[in-house]
C-alpha positions as CSV (number, residue, x, y, z in Angstrom):
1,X,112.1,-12.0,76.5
2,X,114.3,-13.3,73.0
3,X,116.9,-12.4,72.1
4,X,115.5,-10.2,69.2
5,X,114.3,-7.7,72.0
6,X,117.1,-7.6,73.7
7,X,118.8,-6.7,70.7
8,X,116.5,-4.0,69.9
9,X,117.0,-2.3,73.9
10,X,114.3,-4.2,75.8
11,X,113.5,-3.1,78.2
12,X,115.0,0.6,78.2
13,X,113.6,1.2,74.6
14,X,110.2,-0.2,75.8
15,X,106.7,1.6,74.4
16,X,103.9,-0.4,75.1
17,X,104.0,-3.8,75.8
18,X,101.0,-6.6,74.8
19,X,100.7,-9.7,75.7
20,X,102.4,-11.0,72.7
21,X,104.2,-8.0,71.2
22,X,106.6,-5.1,72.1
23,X,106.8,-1.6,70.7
24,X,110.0,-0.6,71.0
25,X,111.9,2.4,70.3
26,X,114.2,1.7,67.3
27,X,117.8,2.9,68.1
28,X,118.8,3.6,64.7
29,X,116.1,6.1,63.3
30,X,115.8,6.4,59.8
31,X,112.9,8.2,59.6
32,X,110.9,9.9,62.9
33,X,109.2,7.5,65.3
34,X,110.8,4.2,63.5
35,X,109.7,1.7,66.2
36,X,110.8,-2.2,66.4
37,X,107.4,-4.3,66.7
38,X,109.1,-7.5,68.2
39,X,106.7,-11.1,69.0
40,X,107.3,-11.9,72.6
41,X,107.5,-15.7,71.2
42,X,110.2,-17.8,70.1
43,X,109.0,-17.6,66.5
44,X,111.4,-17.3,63.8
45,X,109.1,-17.6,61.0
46,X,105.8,-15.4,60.9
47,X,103.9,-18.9,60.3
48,X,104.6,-20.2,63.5
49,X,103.4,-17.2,65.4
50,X,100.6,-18.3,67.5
51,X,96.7,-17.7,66.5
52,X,96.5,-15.4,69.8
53,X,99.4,-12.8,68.6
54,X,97.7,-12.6,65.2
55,X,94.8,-11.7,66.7
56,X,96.9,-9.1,68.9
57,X,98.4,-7.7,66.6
58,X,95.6,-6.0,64.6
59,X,95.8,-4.3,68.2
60,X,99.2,-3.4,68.1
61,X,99.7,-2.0,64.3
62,X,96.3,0.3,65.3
63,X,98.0,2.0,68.3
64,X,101.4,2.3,66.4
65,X,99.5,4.1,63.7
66,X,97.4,6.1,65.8
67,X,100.0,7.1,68.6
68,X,102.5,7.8,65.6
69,X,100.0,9.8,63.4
70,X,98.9,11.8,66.0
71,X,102.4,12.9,67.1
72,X,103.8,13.1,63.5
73,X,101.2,13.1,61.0
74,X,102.8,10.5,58.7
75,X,101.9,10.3,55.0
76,X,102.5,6.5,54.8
77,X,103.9,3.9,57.0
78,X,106.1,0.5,56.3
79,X,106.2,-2.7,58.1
80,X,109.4,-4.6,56.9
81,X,109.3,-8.0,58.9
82,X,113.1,-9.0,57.8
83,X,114.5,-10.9,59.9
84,X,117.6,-11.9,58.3
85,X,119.9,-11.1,61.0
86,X,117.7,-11.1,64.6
87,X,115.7,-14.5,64.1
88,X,112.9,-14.2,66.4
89,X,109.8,-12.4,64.3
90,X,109.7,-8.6,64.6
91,X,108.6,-5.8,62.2
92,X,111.0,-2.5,61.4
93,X,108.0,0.1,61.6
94,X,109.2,3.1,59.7
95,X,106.9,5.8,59.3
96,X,107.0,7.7,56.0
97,X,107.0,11.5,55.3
98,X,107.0,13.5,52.0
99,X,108.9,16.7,54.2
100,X,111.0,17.3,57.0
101,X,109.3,17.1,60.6
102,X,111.1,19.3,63.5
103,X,111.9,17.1,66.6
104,X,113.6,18.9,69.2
105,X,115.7,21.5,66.8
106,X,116.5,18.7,64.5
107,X,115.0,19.0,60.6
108,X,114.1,15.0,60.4
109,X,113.6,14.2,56.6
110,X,113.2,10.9,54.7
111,X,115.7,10.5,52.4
112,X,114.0,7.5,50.6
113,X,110.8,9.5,50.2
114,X,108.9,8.6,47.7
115,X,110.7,5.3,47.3
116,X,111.6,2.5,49.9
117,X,112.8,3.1,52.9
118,X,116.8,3.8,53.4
119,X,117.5,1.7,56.5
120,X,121.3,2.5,56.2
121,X,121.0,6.0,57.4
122,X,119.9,7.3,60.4
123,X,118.5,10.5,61.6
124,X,121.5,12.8,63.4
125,X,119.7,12.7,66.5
126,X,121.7,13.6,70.1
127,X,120.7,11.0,73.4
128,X,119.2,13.8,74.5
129,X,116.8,13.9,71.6
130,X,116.8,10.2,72.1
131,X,115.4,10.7,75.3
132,X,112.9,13.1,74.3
133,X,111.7,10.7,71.6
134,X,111.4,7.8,73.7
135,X,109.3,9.7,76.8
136,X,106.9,11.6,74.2
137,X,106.0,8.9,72.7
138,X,105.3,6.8,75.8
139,X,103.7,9.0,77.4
140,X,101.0,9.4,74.3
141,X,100.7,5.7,74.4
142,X,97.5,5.2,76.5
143,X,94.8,7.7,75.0
């Protein structure tokens, strides 16, 4: 485990874990199902990320899309690997929608919708709702 991960909640916010990645649940949502795709490695630059993880994580982005299409029907989704403040190489997943989606009585929008993503809001939701996210979305993980 880096320190990115642990920034990012691991292990509490933990989705699915490979043998070189982490999807984890970001804690700051500002859209939906915004996840936190984190290399287990050391890597602080995406060229030193080992041959094996590149091959894993064609694995990785196609469960993301497919766990987070199915629950939330996303129009377009955003990778944002920017590591300007947590060094280790990770990926902002942020899935995009064109209207509101209704989690748990909360209207989730997109406020950057059609445009890029605004990372400096995030979605008013309660721990509770939190909670909610994080089980559903485990739970649809495998299947």
């Amino acid at each position: 485990m880096n320190a990115t991960m642990r920034k990012f909640g691991y292990p509490a916010s933990l989705l699915h874990e490979y043998a070189s990645w982490v999807v984890l649940l970001r804690p700051a949502q500002p859209t939906l199902g915004s996840l936190v795709l984190a290399c287990r490695e050391e890597a602080a630059a995406l060229g030193a990320v080992s041959s094996a993880a590149y091959a894993e994580l064609a694995v990785a982005t196609a469960d993301i899309e497919r766990v987070l299409r199915r629950q939330f029907d996303f129009q377009k989704i955003n990778y944002l690997a920017l590591m300007m403040v947590d060094p280790h190489v990770h990926f902002h997943v942020i899935p995009r929608y064109s209207g509101a989606r209704d989690f748990e009585g909360c209207a989730c929008g997109d406020p950057g919708w059609p445009k890029t993503p605004d990372l400096s809001v995030s979605l008013p939701l309660t721990p509770a709702q939190m909670s909610a996210l994080h089980a559903r979305l485990r739970s649809r993980w495998s299947g």
